[in-house]
C-alpha positions as CSV (number, residue, x, y, z in Angstrom):
1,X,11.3,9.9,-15.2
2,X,11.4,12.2,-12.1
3,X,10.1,10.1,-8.7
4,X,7.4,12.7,-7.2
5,X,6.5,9.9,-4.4
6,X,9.9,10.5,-2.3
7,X,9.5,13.0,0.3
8,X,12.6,14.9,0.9
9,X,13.9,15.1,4.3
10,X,13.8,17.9,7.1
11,X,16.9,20.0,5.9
12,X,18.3,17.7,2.9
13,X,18.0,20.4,0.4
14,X,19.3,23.1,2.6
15,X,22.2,20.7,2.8
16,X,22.3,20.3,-0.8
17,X,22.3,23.9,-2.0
18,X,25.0,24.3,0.6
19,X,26.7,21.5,-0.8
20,X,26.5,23.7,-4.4
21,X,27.8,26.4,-2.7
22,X,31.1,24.8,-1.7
23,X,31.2,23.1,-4.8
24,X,31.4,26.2,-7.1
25,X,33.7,27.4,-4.5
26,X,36.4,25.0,-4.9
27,X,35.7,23.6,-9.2
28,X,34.7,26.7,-10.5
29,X,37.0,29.0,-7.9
30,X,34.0,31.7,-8.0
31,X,35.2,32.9,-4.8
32,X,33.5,34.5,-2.6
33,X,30.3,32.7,-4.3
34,X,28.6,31.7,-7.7
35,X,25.8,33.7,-9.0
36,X,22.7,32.5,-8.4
37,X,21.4,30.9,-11.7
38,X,24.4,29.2,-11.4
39,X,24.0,28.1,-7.4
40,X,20.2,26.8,-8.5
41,X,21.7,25.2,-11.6
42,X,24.1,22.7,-9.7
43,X,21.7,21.9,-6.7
44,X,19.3,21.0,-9.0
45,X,21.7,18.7,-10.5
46,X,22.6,17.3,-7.5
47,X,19.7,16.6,-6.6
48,X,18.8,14.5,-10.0
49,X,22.1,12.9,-9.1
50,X,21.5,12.3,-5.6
51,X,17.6,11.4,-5.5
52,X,17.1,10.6,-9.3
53,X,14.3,13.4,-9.6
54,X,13.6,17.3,-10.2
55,X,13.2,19.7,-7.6
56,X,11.2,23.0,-8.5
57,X,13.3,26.9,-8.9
58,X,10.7,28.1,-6.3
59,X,11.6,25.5,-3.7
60,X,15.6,26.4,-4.1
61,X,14.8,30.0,-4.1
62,X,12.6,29.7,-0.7
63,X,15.8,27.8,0.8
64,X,18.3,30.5,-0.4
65,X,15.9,33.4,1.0
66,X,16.0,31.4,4.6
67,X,20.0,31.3,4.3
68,X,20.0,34.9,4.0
69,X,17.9,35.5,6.6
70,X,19.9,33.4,9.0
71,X,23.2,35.3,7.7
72,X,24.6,32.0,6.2
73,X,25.0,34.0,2.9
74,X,23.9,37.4,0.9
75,X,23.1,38.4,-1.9
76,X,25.3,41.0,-4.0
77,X,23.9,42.5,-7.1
78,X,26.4,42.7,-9.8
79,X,25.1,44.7,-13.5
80,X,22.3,42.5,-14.2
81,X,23.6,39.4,-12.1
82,X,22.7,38.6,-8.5
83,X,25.4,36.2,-6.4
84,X,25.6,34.2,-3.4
85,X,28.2,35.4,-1.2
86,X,29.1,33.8,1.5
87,X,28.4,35.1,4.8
88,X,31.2,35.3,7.8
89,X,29.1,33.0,9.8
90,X,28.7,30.7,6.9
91,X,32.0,30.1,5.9
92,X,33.0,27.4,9.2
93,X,29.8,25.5,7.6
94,X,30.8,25.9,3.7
95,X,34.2,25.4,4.5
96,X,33.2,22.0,5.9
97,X,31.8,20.9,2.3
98,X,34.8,22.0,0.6
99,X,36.8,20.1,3.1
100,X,34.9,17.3,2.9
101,X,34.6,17.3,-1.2
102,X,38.6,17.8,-1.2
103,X,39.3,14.7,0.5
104,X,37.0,13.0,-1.7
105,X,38.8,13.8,-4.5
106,X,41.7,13.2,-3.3
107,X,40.7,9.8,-2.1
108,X,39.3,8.8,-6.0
109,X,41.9,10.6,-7.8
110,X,45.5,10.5,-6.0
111,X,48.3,7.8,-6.2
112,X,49.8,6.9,-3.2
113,X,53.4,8.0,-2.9
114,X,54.0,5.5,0.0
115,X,53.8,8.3,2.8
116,X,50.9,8.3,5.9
117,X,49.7,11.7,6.9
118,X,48.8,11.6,10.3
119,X,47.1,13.8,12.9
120,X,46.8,13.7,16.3
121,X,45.7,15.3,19.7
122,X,45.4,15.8,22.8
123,X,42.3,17.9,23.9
124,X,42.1,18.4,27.8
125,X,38.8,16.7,29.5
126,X,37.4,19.9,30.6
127,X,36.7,20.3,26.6
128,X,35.3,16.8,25.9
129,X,32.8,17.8,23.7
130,X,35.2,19.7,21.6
131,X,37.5,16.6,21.3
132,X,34.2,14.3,20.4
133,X,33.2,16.6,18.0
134,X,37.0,16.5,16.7
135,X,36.8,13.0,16.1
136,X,33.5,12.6,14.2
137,X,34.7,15.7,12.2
138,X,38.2,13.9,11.0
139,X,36.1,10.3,10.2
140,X,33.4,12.3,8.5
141,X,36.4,13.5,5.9
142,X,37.6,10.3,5.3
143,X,40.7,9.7,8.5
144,X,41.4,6.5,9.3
145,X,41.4,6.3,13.0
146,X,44.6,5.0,14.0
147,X,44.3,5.0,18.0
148,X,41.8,6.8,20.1
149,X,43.0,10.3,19.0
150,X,45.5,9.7,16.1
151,X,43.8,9.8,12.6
152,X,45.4,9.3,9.2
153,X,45.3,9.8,5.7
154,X,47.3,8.5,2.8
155,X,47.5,11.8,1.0
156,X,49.4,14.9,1.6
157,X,46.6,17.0,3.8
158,X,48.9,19.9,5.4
159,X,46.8,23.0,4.1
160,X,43.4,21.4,4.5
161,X,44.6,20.2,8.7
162,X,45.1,24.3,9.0
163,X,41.9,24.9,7.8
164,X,39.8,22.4,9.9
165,X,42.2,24.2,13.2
166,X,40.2,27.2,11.7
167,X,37.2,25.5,11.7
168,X,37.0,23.2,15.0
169,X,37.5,25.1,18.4
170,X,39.9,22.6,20.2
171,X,41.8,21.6,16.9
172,X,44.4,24.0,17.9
173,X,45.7,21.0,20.1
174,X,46.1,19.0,17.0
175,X,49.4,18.3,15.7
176,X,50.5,17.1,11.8
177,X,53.2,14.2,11.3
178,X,54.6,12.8,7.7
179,X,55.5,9.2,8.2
180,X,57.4,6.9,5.7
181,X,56.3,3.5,7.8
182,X,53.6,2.7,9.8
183,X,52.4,-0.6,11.9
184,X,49.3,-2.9,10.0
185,X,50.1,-1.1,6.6
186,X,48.1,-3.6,5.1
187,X,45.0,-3.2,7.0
188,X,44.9,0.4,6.5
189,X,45.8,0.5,2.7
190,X,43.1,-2.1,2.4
191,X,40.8,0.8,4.1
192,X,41.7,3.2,1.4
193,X,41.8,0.5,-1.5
194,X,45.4,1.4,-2.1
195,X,47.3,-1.3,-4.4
């Protein structure tokens, strides 16, 4: 039975319906955006998932009408279907999900082939905030942090580095090294619950 006493925070189901969004971006590949039965349809999965209770069509709909009218997304009328499309200021945000969701998977699915994937860089002070934001970004998708700017991750990550130089202003200082042996292996396989 659906909890009606929890009060959903400012912005949680905003994140959530984003959250859908990148989601049918990457399992269903309904690029540039799922239609929107289908966008309501997941984030009101998720949110059973998430917060074991319902959340009303009307509420979602609100949310998605407040997206469009901050140019996050649009809507694109198809025949007798209406989709989500993904707006050019949205996709930095939705590709953040996906990026995120990706090294999830990743992380629960992959077996280790015994090489480190590591990134590192070396932002200039005058962009500090750039490099801060850098650092939470790479921790936020699941990078060990190695040393104070060296990050890595036990599965191959090439493409999805080029997308978050895309994505984060300063990341074009990042660089991308494959290594075969690293210092405290054990530590850092323990991290990542690798046998």
């Amino acid at each position: 039975m659906a909890n009606k006493n929890k009060m959903f925070k400012y912005g949680e189901l905003t994140e959530l319906v984003l959250k859908s969004i990148a989601d049918s971006l990457i399992e269903f590949r309904s690029y540039p955006g799922p239609s929107l039965p289908r966008l309501i349809g997941l984030t009101m999965k998720y949110v059973l998932e998430k917060r074991k209770e319902s959340v009303k069509k009307e509420q979602l709909r609100r949310i998605i009408n407040n997206l469009e009218k901050k140019e996050i997304i649009y809507m694109e009328e198809k025949g007798d279907e209406v989709y989500v499309r993904v707006s050019e200021n949205g996709k930095s945000k939705l590709l953040q999900y996906s990026l995120k969701k990706i090294f999830e998977f990743k992380n629960d699915k992959k077996k280790w082939n015994g090489k480190w994937y590591i990134v590192f860089f070396d932002v200039p002070e005058i962009q500090r905030n750039k490099r801060d934001y850098l650092r939470k970004f790479l921790k936020k998708l699941g990078f060990y942090r190695y040393q104070k700017s060296v990050y890595l991750f036990p599965y191959e990550c090439e493409k999805e580095v080029s997308l978050i130089k895309k994505i984060v202003e300063g990341a074009k200082y990042m660089k991308y090294i494959i290594a075969e042996k690293i210092e405290d292996e054990e530590e850092i396989k323990k991290h990542f619950n690798i046998n």
